[in-house]
C-alpha positions as CSV (number, residue, x, y, z in Angstrom):
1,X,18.0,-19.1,-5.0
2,X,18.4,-15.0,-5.6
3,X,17.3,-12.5,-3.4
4,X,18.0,-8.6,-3.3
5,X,19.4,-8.3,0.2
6,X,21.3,-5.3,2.5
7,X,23.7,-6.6,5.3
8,X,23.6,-2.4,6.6
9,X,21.4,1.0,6.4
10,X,22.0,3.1,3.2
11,X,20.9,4.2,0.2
12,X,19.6,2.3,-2.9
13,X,23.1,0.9,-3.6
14,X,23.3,-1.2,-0.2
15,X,20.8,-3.4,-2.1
16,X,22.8,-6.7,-3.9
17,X,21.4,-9.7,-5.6
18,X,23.0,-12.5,-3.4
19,X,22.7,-16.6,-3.9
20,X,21.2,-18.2,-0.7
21,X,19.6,-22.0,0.2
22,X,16.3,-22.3,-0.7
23,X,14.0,-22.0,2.9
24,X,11.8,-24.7,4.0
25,X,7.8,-23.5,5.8
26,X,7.1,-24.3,9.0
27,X,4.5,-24.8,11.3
28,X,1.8,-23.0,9.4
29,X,3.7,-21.5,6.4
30,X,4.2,-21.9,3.0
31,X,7.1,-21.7,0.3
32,X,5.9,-19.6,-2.3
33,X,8.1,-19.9,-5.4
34,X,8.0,-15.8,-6.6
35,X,7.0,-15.0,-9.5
36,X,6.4,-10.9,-9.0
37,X,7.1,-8.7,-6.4
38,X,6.0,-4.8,-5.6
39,X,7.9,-2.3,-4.1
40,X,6.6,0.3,-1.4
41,X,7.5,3.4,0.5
42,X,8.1,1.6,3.5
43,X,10.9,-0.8,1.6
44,X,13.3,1.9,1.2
45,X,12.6,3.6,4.7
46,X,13.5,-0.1,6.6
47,X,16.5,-0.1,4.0
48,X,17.6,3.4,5.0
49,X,17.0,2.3,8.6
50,X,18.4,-0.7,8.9
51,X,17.6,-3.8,10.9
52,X,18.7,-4.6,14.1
53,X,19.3,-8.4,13.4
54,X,20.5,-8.1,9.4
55,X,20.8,-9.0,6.7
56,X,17.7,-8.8,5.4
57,X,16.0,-9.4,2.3
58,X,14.1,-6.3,0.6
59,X,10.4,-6.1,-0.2
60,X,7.1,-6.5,1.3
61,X,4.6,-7.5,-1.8
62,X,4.4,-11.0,-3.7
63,X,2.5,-13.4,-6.0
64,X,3.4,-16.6,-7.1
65,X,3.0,-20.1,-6.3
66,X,2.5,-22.4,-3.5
67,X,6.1,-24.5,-4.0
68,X,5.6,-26.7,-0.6
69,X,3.4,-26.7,2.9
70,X,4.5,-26.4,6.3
71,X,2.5,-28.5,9.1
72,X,-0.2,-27.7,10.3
73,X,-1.6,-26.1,6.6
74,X,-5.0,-27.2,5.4
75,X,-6.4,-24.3,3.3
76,X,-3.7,-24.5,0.6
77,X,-1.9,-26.7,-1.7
78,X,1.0,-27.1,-3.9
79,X,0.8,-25.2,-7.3
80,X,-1.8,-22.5,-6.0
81,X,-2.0,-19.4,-7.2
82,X,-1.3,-17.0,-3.8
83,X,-0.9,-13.2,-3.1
84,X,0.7,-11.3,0.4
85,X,2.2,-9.1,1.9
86,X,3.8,-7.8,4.8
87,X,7.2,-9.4,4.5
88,X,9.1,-6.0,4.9
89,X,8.6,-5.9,8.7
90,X,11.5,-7.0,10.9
91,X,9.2,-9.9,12.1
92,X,10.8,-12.0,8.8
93,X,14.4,-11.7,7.4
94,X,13.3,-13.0,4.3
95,X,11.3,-10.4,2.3
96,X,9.6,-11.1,-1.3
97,X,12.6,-9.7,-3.5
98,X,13.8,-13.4,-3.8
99,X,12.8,-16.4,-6.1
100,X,11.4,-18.1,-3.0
101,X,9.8,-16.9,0.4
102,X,8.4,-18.3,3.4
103,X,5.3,-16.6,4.1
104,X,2.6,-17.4,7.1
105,X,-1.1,-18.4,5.8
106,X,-2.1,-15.5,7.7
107,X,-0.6,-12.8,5.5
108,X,-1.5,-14.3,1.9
109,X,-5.0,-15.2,-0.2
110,X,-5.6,-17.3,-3.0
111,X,-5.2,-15.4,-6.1
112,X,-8.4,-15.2,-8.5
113,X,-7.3,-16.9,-11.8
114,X,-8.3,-13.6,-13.5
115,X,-5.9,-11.6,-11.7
116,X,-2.2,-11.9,-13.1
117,X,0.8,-11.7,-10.8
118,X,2.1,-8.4,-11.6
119,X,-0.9,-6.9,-10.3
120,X,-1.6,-9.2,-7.5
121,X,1.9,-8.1,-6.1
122,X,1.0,-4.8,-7.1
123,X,-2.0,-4.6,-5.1
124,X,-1.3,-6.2,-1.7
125,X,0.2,-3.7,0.9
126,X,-1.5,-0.8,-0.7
127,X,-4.6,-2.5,-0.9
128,X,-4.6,-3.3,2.6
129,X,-3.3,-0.2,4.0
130,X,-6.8,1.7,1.6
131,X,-9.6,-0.7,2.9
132,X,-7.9,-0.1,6.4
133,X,-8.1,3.3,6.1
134,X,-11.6,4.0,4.7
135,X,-13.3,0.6,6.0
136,X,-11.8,-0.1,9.6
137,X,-10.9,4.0,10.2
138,X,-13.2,5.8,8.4
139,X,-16.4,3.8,7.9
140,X,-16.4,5.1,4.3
141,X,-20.1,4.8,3.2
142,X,-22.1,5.2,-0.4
143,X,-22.4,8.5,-1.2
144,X,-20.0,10.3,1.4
145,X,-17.4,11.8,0.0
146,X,-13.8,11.0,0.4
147,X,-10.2,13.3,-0.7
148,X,-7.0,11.7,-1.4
149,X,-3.9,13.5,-1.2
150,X,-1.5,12.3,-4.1
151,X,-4.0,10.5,-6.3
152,X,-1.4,8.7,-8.7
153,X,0.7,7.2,-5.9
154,X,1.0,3.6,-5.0
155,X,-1.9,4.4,-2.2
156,X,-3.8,6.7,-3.1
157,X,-4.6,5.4,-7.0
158,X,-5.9,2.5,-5.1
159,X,-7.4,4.2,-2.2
160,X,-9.1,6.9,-5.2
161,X,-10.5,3.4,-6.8
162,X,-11.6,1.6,-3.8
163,X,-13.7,4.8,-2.5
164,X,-15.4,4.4,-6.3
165,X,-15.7,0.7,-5.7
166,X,-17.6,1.3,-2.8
167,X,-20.1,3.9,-4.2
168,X,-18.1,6.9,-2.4
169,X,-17.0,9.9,-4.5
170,X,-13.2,10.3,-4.5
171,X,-11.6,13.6,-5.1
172,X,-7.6,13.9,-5.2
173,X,-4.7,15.7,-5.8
174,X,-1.8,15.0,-8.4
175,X,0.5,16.7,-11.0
176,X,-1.2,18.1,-13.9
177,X,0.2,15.6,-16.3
178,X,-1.3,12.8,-14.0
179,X,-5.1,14.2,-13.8
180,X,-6.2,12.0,-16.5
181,X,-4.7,8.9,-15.3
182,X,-6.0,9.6,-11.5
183,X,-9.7,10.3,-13.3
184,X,-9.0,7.3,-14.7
185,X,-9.1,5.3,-11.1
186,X,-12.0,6.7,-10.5
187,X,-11.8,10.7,-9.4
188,X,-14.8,12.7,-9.5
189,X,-12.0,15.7,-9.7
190,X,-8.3,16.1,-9.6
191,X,-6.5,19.4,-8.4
192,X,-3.0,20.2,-8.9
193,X,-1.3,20.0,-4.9
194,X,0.4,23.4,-5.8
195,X,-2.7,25.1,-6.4
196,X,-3.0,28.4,-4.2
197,X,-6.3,28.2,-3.7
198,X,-6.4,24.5,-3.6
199,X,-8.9,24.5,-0.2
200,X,-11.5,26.8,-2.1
201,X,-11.3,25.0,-4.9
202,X,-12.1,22.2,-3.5
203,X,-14.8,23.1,-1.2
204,X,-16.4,24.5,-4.2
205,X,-16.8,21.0,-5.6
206,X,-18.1,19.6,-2.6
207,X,-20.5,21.5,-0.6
208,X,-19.4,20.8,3.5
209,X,-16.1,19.0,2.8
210,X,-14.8,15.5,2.9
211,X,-16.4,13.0,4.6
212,X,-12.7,11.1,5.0
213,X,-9.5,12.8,4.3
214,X,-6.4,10.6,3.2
215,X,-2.9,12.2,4.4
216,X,0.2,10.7,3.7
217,X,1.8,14.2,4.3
218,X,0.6,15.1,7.5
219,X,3.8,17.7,8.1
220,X,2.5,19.6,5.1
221,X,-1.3,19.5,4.8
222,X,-2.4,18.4,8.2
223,X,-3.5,21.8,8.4
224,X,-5.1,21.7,5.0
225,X,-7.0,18.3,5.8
226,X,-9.3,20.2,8.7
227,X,-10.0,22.6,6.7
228,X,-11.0,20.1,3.7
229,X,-13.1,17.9,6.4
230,X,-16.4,18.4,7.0
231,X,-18.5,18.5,10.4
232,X,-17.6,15.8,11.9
233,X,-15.5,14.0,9.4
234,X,-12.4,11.3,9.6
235,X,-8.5,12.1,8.6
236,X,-6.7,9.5,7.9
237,X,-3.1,9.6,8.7
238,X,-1.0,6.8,6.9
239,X,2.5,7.8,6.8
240,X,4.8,10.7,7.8
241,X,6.8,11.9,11.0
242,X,6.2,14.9,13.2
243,X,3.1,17.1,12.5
244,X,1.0,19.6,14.4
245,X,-2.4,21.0,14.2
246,X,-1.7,24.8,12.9
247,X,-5.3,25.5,15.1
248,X,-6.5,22.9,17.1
249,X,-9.8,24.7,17.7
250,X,-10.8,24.9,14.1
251,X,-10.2,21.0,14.7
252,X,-12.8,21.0,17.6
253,X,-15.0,22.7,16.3
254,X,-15.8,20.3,13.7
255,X,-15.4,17.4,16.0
256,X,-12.9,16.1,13.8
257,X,-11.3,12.4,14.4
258,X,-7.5,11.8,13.2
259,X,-6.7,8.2,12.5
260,X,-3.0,7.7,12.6
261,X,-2.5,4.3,11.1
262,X,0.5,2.0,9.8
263,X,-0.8,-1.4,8.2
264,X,2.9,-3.0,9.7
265,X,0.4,-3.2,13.0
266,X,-1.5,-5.8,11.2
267,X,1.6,-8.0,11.1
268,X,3.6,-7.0,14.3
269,X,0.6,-7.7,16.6
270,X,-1.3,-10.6,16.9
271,X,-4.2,-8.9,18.4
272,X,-4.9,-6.5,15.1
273,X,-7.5,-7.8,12.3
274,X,-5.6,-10.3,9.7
275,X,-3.9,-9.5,6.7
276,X,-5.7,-12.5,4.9
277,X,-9.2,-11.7,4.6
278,X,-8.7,-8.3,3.2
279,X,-6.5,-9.7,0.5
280,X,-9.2,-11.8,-0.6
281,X,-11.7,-9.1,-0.7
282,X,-8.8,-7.0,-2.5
283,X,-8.7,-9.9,-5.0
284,X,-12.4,-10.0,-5.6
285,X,-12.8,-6.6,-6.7
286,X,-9.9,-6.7,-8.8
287,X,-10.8,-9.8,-10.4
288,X,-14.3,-8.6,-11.0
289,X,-13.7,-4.7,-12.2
290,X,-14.1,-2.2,-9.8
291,X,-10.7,-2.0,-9.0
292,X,-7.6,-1.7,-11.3
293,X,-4.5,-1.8,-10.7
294,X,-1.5,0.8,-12.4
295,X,2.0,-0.9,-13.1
296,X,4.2,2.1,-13.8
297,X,7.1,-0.3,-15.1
298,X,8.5,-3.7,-14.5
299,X,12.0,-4.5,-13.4
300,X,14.4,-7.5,-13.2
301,X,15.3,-8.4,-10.1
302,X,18.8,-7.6,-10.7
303,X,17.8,-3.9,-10.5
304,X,16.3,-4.1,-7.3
305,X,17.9,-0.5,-5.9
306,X,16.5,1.2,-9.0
307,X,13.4,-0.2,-8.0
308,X,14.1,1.7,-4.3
309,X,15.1,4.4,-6.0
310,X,12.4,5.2,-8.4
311,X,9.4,4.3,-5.4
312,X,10.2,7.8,-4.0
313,X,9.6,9.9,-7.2
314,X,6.6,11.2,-7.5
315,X,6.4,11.1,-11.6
316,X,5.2,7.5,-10.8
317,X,1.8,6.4,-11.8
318,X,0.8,3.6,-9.4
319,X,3.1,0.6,-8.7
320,X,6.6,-0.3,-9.7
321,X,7.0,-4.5,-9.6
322,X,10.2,-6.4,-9.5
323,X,10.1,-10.4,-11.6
324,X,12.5,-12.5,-10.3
């Protein structure tokens, strides 16, 4: 079989398409035979990393079908339509770039028949890293009100949906030329990030603040999300490096709660919530309408560091997905 692998960090161009046996499922696994994968963020940060124990095949996202069962496997069979995620942590050398992976029962769902593979690849790890966020964080409720930094990202177009899904108005930031897209998901209101008055414009449209702010740039608006957030309201933190609170006391004085969050957690350790039943919540909504799904563009697996390339550029307009 193919599969985009890196034997060393790097950049993109570390990435090669490389022929390797086909891998069998064990004890509670299953070969899925891929038929679209998804690229993230957090792809290109383990490639630019590097792993300890390499090589190691890219990507985290798939959808396809169920090509054999390990032991132990009752829940599944041969031919089903599956989606997952979670194959980009070190856990697994053998990540969803391929046309086969080995993935554990606990990190897939069925896939709803309505729900095509693109999209179910699409949808996985971002998916599960917004119902983390808002359900298990934040307790996002009806009618509370939630603001999404980068509203036509990977994240936060799903994250801007889900909150609508769930009867929550969603406010956001993008580009200008991305405001109708991100309304699209579901945004109540879009600002442009590079706004001046960006906080006041904001607290203009919602009286109080945010009930739950989403901050995947916590170096750059950490600041900004207590000030967005209202009395007693939930920031979200689910990606970046070192950050500070510019005034810790405007913080306290709101009895603010900061959720720093990484959904590799859910996959790394065995005493965190499992990866499965969100999925097939994920897949629900998707296959019944509250949620869509943006594919920026489709790629061929031989283009795999394009695909790591292009993740980090914030023209894009949801997900990019590699077909094998």
């Amino acid at each position: 079989m193919r599969a985009a692998r890196y034997h060393e960090a790097g950049n993109p161009d570390v990435l090669s398409v490389t022929d390797l046996e086909r891998p069998e499922p064990g004890a509670g696994e299953l070969l899925v035979e891929v038929r679209a994968a998804s690229v993230n963020p957090v792809d290109a940060k383990f490639r630019a990393w590097g792993v300890p124990d390499g090589p190691k095949t890219t990507g985290s996202d798939l959808a396809g079908v169920v090509e054999s069962i390990g032991p132990g496997v009752d829940d599944y069979e041969v031919g089903q339509r599956v989606f997952g995620t979670g194959l980009h942590s070190t856990r697994f050398d053998g990540g969803s770039f391929a046309e086969y992976a080995v993935v554990p029962t606990d990190l897939v769902a069925p896939l709803p028949e309505e729900v095509d593979f693109e999209t179910g690849a699409a949808v996985a790890l971002v998916g599960v890293t917004a119902w983390r966020a808002f359900v298990d964080h934040a307790g996002l409720e009806p009618g509370e009100t939630a603001f999404v930094h980068g509203g036509n990202g990977g994240v936060g177009h799903v994250t801007v949906g889900l909150a609508d899904a769930m009867g929550a108005s969603a406010l956001a930031t993008a580009r200008p030329e991305h405001h109708d897209a991100v309304a699209g998901f579901g945004a109540e209101a879009v600002f442009d990030y590079s706004r001046e008055d960006l906080i006041g414009a904001v607290l203009g449209r919602v009286e109080g603040g945010a009930d739950v702010v989403l901050d995947h740039m916590p170096g750059t608006y950490l600041g900004t999300d207590v000030e967005l957030a209202s009395f007693g309201g939930d920031i979200v933190v689910i990606a970046g490096g070192e950050a500070t609170f510019p005034d810790v006391s405007a913080a306290r004085s709101k009895e603010l709660t900061l959720h720093p969050m990484s959904m590799t957690n859910l996959v790394d350790h065995a005493e965190m919530p499992d990866i499965a039943p969100i999925l097939s919540r994920l897949g629900r909504l998707v296959a019944d309408g509250p949620l869509d799904v943006a594919i920026d563009r489709t790629l061929p697996l031989s283009e795999a560091a394009e695909a790591h390339r292009a993740v980090l550029e914030e023209r894009i307009v949801g997900k990019i997905v590699v077909v094998p």
